[in-house]
C-alpha positions as CSV (number, residue, x, y, z in Angstrom):
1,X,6.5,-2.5,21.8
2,X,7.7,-5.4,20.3
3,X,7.3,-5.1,16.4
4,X,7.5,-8.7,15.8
5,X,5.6,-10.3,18.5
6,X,4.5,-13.6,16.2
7,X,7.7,-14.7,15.0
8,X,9.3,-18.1,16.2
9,X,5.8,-19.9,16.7
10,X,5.7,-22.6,18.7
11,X,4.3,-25.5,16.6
12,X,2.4,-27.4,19.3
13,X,1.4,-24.4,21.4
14,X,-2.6,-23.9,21.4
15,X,-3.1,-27.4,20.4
16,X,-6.3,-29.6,21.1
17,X,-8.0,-32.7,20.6
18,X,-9.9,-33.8,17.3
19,X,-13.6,-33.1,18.1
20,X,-15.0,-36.6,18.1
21,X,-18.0,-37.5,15.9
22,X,-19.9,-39.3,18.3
23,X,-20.1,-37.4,21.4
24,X,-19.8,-34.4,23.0
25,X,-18.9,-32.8,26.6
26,X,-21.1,-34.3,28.8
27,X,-22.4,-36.9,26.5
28,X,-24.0,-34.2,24.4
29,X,-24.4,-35.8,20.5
30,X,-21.5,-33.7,18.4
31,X,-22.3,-30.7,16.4
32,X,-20.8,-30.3,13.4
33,X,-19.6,-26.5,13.3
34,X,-21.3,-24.0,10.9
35,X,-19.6,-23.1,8.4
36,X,-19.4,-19.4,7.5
37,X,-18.1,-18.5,3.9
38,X,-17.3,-15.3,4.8
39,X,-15.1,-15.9,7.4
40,X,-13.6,-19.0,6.3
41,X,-12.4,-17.0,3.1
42,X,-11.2,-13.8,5.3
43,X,-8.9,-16.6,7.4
44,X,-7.8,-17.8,3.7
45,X,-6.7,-14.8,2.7
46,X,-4.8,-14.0,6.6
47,X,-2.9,-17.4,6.1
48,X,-1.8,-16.8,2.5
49,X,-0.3,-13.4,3.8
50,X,1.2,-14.9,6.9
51,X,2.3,-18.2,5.4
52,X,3.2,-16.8,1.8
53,X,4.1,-13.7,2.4
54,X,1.3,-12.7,-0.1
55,X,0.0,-9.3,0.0
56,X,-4.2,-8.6,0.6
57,X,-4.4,-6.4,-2.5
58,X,-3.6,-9.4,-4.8
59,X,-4.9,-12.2,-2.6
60,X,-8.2,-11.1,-1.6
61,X,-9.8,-10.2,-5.4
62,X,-9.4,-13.5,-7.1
63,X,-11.6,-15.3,-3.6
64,X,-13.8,-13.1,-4.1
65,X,-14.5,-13.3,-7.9
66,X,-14.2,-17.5,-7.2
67,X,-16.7,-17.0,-3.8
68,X,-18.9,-14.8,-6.3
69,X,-18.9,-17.0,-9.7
70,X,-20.1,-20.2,-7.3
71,X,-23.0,-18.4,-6.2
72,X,-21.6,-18.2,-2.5
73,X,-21.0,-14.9,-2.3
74,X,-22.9,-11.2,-2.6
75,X,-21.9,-7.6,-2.6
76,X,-22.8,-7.5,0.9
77,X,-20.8,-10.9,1.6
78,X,-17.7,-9.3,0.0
79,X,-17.8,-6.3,1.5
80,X,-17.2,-8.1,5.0
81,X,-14.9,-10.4,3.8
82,X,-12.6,-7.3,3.0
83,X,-13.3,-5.2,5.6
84,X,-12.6,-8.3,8.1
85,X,-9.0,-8.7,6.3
86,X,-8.3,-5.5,5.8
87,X,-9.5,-4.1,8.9
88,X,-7.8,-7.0,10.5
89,X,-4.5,-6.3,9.2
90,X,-4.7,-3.0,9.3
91,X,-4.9,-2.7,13.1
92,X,-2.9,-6.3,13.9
93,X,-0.2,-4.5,16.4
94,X,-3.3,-2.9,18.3
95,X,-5.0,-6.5,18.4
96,X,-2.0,-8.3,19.0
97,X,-1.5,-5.9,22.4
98,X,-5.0,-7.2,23.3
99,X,-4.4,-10.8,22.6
100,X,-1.2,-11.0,24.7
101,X,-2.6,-9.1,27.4
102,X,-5.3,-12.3,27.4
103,X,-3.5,-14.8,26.9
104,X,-0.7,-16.6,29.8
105,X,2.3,-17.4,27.1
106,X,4.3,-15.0,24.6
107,X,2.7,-14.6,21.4
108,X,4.2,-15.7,19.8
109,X,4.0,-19.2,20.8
110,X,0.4,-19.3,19.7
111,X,-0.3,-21.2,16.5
112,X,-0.3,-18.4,13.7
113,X,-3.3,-20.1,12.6
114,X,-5.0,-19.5,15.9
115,X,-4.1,-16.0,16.4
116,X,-5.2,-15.2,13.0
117,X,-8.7,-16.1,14.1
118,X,-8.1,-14.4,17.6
119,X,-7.6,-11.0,15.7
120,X,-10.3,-11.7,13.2
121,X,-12.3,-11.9,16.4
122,X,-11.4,-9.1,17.9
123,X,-11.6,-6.9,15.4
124,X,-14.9,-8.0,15.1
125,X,-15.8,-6.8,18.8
126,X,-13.4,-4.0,18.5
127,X,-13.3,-2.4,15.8
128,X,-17.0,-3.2,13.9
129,X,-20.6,-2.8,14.9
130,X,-20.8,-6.5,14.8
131,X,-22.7,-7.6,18.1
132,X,-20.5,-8.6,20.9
133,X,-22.5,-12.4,21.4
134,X,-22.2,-12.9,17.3
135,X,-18.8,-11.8,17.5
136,X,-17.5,-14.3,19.6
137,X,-20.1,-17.2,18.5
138,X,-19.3,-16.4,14.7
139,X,-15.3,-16.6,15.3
140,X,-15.8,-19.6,17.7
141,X,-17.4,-21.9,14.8
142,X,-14.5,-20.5,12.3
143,X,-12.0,-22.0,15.0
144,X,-14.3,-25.2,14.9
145,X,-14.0,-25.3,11.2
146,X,-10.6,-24.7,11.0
147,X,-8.8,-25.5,13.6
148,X,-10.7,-28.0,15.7
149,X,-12.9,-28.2,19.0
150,X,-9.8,-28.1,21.2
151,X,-8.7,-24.7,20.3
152,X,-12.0,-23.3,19.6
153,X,-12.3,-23.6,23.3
154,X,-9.1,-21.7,23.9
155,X,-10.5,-18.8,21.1
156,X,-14.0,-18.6,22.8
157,X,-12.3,-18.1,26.5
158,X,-9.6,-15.3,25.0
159,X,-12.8,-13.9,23.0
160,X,-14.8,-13.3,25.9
161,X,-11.6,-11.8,27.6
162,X,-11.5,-9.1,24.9
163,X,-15.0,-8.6,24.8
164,X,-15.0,-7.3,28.2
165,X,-13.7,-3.6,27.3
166,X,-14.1,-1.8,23.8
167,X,-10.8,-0.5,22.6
168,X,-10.8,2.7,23.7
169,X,-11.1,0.8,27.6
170,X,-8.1,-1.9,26.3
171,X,-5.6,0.9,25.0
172,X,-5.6,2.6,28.6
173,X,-4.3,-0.9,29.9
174,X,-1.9,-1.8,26.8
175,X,-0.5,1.3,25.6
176,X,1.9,3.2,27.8
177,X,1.2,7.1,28.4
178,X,2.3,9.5,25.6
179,X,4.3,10.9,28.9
180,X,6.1,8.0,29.2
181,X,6.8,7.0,25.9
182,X,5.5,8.4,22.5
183,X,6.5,6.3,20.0
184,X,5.9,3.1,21.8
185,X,2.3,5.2,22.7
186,X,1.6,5.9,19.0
187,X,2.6,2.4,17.7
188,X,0.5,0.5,20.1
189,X,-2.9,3.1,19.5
190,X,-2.1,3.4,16.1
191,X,-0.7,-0.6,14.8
192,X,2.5,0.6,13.2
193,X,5.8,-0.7,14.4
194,X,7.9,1.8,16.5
195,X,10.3,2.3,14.0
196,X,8.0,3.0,12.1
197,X,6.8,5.5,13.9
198,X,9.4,7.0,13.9
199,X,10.8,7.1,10.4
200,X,7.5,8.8,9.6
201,X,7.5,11.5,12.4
202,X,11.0,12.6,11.8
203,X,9.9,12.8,7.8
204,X,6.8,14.6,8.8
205,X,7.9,16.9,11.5
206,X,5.9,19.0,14.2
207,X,4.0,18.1,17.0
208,X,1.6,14.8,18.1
209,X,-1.2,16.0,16.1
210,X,0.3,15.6,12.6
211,X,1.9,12.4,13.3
212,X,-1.3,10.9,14.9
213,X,-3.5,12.0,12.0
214,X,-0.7,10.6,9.4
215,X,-1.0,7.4,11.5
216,X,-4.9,7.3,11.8
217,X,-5.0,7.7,8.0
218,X,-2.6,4.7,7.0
219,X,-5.5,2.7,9.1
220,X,-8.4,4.1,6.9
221,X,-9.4,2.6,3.5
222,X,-8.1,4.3,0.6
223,X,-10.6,5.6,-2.0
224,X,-10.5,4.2,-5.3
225,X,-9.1,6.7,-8.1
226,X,-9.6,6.8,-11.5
227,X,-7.2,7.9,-14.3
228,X,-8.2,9.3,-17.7
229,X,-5.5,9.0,-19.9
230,X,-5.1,12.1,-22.1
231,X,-6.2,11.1,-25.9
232,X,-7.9,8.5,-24.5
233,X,-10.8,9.3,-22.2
234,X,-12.1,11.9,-20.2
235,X,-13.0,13.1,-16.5
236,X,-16.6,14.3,-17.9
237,X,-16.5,10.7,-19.7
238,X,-16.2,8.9,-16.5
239,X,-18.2,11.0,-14.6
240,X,-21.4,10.9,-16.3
241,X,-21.1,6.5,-16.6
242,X,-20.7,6.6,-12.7
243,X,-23.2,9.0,-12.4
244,X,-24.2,11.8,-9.5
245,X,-23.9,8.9,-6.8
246,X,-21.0,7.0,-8.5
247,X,-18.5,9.2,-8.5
248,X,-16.5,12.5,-7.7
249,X,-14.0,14.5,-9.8
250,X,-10.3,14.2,-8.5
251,X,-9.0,16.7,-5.7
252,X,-5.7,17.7,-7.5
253,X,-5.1,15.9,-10.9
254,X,-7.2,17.2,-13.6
255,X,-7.3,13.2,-14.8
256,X,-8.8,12.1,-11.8
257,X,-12.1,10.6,-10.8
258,X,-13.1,9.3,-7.0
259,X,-14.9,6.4,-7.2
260,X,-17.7,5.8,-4.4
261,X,-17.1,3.4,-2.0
262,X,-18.8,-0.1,-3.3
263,X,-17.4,1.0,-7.1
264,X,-16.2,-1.7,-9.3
265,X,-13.1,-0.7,-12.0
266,X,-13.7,-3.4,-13.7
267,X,-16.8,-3.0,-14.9
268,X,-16.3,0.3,-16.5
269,X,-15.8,0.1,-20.4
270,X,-13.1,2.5,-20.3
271,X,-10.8,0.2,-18.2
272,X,-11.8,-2.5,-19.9
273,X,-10.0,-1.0,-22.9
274,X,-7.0,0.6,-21.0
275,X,-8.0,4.1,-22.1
276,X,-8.9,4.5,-18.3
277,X,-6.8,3.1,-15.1
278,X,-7.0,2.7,-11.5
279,X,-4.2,5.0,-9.9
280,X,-3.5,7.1,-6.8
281,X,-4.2,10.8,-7.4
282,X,-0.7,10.7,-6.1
283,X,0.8,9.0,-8.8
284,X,-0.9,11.1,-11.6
285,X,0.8,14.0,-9.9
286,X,4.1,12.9,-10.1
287,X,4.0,11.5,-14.2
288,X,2.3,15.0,-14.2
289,X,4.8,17.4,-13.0
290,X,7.5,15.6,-14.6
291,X,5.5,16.3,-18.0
292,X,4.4,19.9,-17.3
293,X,8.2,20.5,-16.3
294,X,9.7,23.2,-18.1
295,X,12.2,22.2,-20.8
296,X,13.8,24.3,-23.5
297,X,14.9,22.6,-27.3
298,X,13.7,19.5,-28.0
299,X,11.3,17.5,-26.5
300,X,11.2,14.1,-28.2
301,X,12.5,11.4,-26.1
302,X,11.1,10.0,-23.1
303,X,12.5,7.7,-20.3
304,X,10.3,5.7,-17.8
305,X,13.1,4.2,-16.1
306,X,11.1,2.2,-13.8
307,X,7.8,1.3,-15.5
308,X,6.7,-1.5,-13.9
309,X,3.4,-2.1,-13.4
310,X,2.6,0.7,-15.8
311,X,0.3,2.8,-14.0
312,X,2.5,5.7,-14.3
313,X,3.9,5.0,-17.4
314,X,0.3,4.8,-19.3
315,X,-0.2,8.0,-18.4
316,X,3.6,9.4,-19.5
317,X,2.3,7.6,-22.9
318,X,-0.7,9.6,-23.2
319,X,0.6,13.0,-22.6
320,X,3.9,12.3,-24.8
321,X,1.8,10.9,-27.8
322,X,-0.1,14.5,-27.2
323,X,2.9,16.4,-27.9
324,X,4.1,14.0,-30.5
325,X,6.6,12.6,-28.1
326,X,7.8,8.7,-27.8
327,X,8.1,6.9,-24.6
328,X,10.6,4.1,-24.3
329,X,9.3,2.1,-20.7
330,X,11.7,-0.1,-19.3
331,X,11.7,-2.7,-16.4
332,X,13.9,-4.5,-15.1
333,X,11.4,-7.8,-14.6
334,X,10.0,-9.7,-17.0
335,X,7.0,-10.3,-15.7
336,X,6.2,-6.6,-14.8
337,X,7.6,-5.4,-18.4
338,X,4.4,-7.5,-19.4
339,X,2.2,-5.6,-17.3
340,X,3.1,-2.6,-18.4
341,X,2.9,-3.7,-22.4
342,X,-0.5,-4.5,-20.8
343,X,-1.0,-0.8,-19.5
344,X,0.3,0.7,-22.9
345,X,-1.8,-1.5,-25.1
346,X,-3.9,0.5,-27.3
347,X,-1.7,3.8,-26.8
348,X,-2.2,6.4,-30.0
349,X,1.4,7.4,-29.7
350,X,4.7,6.0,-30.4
351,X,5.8,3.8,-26.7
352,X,8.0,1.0,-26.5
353,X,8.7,-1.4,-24.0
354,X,11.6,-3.2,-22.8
355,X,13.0,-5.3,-20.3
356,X,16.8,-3.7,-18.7
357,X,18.0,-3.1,-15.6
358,X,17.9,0.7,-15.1
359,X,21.6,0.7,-13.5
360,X,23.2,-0.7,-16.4
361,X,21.1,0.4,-19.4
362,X,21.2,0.0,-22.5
363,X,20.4,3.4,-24.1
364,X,23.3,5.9,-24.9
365,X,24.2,8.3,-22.4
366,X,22.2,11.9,-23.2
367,X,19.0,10.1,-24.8
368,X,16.0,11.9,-23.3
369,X,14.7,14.7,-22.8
370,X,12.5,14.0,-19.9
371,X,13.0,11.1,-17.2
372,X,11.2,9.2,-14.3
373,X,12.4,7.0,-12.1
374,X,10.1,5.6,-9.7
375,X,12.7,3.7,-7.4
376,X,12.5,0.6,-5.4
377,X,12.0,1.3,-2.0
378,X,10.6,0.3,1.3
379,X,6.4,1.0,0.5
380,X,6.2,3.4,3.7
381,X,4.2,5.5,2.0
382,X,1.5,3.1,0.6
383,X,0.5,1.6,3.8
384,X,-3.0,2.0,3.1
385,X,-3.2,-0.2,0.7
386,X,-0.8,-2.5,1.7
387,X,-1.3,-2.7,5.5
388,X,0.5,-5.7,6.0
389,X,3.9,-4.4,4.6
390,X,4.2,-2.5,8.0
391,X,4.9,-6.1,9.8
392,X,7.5,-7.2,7.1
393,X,10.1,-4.4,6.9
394,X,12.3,-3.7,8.8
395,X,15.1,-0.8,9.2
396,X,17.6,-2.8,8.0
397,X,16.0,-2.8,4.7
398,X,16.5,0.6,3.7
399,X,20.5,-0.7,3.7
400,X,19.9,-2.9,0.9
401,X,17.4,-0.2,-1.4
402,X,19.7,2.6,-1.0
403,X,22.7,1.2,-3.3
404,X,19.7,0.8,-6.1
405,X,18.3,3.7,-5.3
406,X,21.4,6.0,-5.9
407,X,22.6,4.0,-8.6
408,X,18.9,4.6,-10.9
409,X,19.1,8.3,-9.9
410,X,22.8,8.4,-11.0
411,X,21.6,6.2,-14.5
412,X,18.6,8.4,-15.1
413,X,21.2,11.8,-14.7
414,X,23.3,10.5,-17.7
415,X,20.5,9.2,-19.8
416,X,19.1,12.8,-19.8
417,X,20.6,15.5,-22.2
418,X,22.1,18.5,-20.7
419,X,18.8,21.0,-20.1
420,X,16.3,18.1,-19.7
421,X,14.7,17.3,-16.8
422,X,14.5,13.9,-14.2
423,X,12.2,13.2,-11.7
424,X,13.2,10.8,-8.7
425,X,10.0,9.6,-7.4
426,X,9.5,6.8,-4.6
427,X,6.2,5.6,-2.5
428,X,7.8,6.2,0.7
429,X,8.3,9.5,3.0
430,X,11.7,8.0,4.6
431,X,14.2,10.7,4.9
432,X,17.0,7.6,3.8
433,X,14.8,6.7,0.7
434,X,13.9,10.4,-0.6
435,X,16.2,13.9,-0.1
436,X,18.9,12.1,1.1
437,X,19.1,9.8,-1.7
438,X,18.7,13.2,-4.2
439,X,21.9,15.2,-2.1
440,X,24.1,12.2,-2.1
441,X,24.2,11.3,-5.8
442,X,24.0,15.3,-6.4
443,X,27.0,15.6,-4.3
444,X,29.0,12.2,-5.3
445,X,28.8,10.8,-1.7
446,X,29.1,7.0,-1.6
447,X,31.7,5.0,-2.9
448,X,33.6,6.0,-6.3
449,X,30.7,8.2,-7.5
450,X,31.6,11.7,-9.0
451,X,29.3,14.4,-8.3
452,X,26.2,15.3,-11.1
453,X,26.0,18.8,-12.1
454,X,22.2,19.2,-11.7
455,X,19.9,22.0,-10.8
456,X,17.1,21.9,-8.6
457,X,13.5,22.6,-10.2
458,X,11.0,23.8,-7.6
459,X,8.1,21.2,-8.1
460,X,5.5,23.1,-6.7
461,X,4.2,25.4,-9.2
462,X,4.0,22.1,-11.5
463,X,1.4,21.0,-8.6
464,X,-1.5,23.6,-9.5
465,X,-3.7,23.9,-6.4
466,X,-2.3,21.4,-4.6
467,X,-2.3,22.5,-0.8
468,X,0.3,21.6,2.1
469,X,3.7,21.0,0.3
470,X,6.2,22.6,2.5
471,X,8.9,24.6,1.6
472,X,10.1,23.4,-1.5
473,X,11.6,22.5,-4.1
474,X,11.0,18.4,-3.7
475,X,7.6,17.7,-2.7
476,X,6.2,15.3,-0.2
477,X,3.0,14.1,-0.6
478,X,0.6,12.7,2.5
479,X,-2.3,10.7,3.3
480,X,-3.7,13.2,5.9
481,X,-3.0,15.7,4.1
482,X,-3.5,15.3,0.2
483,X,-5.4,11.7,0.4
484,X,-3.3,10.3,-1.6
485,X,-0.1,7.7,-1.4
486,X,2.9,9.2,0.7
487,X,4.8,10.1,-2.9
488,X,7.9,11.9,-3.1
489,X,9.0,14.0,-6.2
490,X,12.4,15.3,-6.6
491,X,12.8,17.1,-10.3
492,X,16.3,18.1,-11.6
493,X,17.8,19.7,-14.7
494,X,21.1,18.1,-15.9
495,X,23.1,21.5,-16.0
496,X,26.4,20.0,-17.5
């Protein structure tokens, strides 16, 4: 399967005439197109990924809040708009298979413009209960609107192509057999690219089932999770303002609450104030264990060596200001060091925040007693929420995190105090990005580096209840699995 089957567009390809004001085919009077607020902001939000490289998860909420404060928009309205951008880019390899397969030119010399509506389209026939004739009329207007009579022409015939199978019917004529070839099998049923693919069976292991519930569950919307921050707020707190039908308690992190589908953060009181977040149950697990570690001597000095945005971080702040603990939060960016001064606002305890670059820090060697260091890395593991980022990497990215990667865990060793305790933790299950980042900087491989007298601590235990986490003693977490993020968690003791 070609993973990048829309690059190199072909400016003028898929072109067509201006409609003309004054007549139509066959001497019909023009009709002006209807204009669809919906769909018109779902393209908007497609072309700001696509042309921007802007991700959904920040591009979608502020057209929404705008579509909703000029009275164009309802809870019902936004709820398609997301699901048609979302759903859209969750399953654009899939589409993108079904497109070409309907179309007589490559790809990607199609306007992106124009296959942005084709896969709008055809996720509505495919992959909604939209009906097939509103499908196709509904996306044929949007081309009117926004890319002219000519091409809505080409969009309505490719339309009604698609629209002649459901997509169970057009994988058996776009995907090859599993027989023949697995991965390219998988990546075409299941919209990831091959590489992909797999990166995430080697990480996962076993047989076709795993890897094709794995991949079925980066497709699927994440819930919304909740965080009560220690000091703060509570889980019976949050619980009893959502209410029975608002919301369910966590299914690992005792800080946890699952909001229903439909919920709104925002409007909660509690995250108004910061004493309550939005954060993966995966996340809270890892800032967790890392807390809950066992430690002997003192226990003063925390290190959130990669803070930014602050998710994690609030929640370090919390459970150190419970033991009488500070936090020091650094980042290396500004602009993220603010977000997480944002996230710490209002914390009982003592927390500071700065802006350094982890890799050459500024603390004194043997600071802390307890470190995290959520690395950089390539986002395979959050591909839920950011279904787009599947499209953008690309193997030879892991090249450029590694160096980073090994150089933080290396820092984070030597800021620690002989007998306290690091956690390496990164949103991605990629073999390169997790235990093979821990052995090499354990075993001084790469470069000049020196080997780090460190001892393994099995994680597990420090994961009450928590089902499905192998054999130990770094953790992977999964989406089919655990519902939560694809979060790694290495923790080691600094022995000498």
């Amino acid at each position: 399967m070609n993973d990048s089957p829309r690059r190199s567009p072909n400016p003028g390809a898929g072109k067509g005439s201006k409609p003309n004001a004054n007549a139509g085919q066959g001497g019909k009077p023009y009709r002006r197109p209807k204009k669809d607020p919906v769909r018109i902001l779902a393209f908007e939000a497609l072309r700001a990924v696509d042309e921007r490289d802007a991700y959904a998860n920040l591009v979608l909420p502020p057209l929404l809040r705008k579509a909703r404060e000029g009275g164009t928009f309802d809870t019902r309205d936004a709820a398609l708009a997301t699901e048609l951008v979302y759903g859209t880019l969750r399953r654009q390899g899939t589409y993108d298979a079904i497109i070409a397969a309907c179309i007589d030119r490559p790809l990607r010399e199609v306007d992106p413009p124009v296959l942005d509506v084709l896969a709008l389209g055809a996720h509505q026939l495919l992959g909604t209960r939209i009906p097939t004739h509103a499908a196709v009329s509904a996306s044929v207007e949007l081309a009117r609107v926004v890319l002219g009579d000519g091409r809505a022409k080409f969009v309505n015939a490719v339309l009604r192509k698609i629209s002649a199978n459901d997509l169970d019917g057009w994988l058996e004529k776009v995907a090859p057999s599993y027989e023949d070839d697995a991965e390219d099998h998988l990546a075409v049923v299941y919209s990831h690219p091959r590489w992909v693919v797999s990166a995430l069976w080697d990480s996962l292991g076993g047989g076709r089932a795993g890897i094709e519930d794995l991949l079925e569950a980066d497709n699927e919307r994440p819930e919304v999770t909740l965080v009560a921050r220690p000091g703060r707020s509570t889980t019976d707190e949050l619980l009893d303002v959502l209410g029975e039908d608002g919301g369910l308690p966590g299914r690992w992190s005792p800080y946890a609450v699952r909001m229903a589908e439909g919920g709104e953060p925002g409007a909660l009181d509690a995250v108004r104030d910061g004493r309550a977040g939005v954060q993966d149950e995966g996340s809270q697990l890892v800032a967790a264990a890392l807390a809950n570690a066992p430690l002997e001597g003192r226990d003063e000095r925390w290190l959130d060596g990669c803070a930014g945005p602050g998710g994690k971080a609030a929640l370090l702040a919390a459970l150190a200001a419970g033991r009488g603990a500070a936090l020091l939060a650094s980042e290396k960016q500004p602009h993220r060091a603010r977000l997480v001064e944002r996230a710490l606002a209002g914390n009982p305890g003592p927390y500071q925040v700065i802006a350094a670059d982890g890799t050459r820090p500024p603390w004194l060697p043997g600071s802390f007693d307890r470190v995290l260091v959520d690395v950089p890395c390539s986002g395979l593991g959050a591909l839920r929420r950011r279904p787009e980022a599947r499209w953008r990497r690309r193997p030879e990215d892991l090249e450029g995190f590694a160096p980073l990667q090994r150089g933080l865990l290396r820092e984070a060793l030597s800021a620690v105090r002989i007998g306290g305790v690091v956690g390496y933790a990164t949103c991605s299950p990629h073999l390169a990005e997790t235990r093979i980042v821990v052995d090499d900087v354990l075993k001084g491989r790469g470069g000049d580096a020196e080997p780090i007298e460190a001892e393994w601590i099995d994680v597990r235990p420090l994961m009450p209840g928590v089902a499905g986490l192998g054999e130990g003693p770094d953790v992977q977490l999964w989406p089919h699995l655990h519902g939560t993020d694809a979060m790694y968690l290495a923790l080691l003791r600094r022995t000498a």
